[in-house]
Every structure is written in structure tokens, then in C-alpha cells.
C-alpha positions in Angstrom: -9.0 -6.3 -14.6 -12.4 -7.4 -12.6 -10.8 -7.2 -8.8 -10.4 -10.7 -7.1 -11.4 -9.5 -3.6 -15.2 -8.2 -4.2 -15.7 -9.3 -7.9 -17.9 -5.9 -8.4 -14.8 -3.1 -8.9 -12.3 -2.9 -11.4 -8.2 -2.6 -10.6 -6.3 0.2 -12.2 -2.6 1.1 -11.8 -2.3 4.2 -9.4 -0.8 5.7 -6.3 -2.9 5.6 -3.1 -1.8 7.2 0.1 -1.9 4.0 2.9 -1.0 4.2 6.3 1.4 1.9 7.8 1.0 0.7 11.1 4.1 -0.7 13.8 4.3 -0.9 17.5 1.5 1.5 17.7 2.5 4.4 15.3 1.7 4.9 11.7 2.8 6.8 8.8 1.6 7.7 5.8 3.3 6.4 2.4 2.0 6.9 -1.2 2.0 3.4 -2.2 2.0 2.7 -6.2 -0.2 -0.8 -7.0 -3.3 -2.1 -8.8 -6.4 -0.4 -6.2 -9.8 -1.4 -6.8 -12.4 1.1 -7.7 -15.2 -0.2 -5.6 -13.7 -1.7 -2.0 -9.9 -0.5 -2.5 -8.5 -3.7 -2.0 -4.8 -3.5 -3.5 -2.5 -5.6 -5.5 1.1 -5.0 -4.9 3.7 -6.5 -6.9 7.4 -6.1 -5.6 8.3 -3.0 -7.8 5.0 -1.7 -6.1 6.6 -2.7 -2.5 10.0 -1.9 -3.4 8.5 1.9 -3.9 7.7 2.2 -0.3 10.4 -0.4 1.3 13.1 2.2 2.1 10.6 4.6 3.3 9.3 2.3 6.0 12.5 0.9 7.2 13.5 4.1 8.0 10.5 4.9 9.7 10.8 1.3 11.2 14.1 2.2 12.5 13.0 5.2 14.7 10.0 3.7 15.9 12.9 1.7 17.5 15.0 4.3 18.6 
């Protein structure tokens, strides 16, 4: 599938390590979706989010304290 966001790359299902960002700290999450070859852009459908969901809640949760 031609990718939407730069119209040059191509989107493939894979796993791409992405940092998440809150109130200043980050972690880093392998994060399942469709990535584009050429910019990286991503496509994430909710079985995609629903990989990394729990994962950042937690992480959410002791940003918070």
C-alpha cells in the first residue's frame, strides 16, 4: 500500500520501537502498525494500539506517582 502521508514510500506491517512522551518523560514501546518505508509515518489500527495500551498506562500511572 503507497503511504498517504508522503505519497513516495510504501506501508508494510511491522514492529517499530516509538517513544512515548508524557509530562516530560518518555518510554520506549515496540509498537506493531503499518510504517512507511520512506518517511515512517505510521498507521495504527486499534489491535495495533491495543498492543501497547496496557504498557503505557502503567507507565502513565507512575509518571503520576
Amino acid at each position: 500500500m503507497k503511504c498517504h502521508a508522503c505519497s513516495k514510500g510504501i506501508l508494510s506491517q511491522k514492529t517499530k520501537q516509538h517513544v512515548f512522551t508524557y509530562r516530560g518523560k518518555f518510554i520506549k514501546l515496540d509498537q506493531p502498525g503499518l510504517w512507511c518505508n520512506s518517511c515512517e509515518e505510521g498507521i495504527l489500527n486499534g489491535e495495533d494500539i491495543a498492543k501497547t495500551e496496557k504498557s503505557f498506562d502503567e507507565f502513565r500511572s507512575n509518571v503520576d506517582g
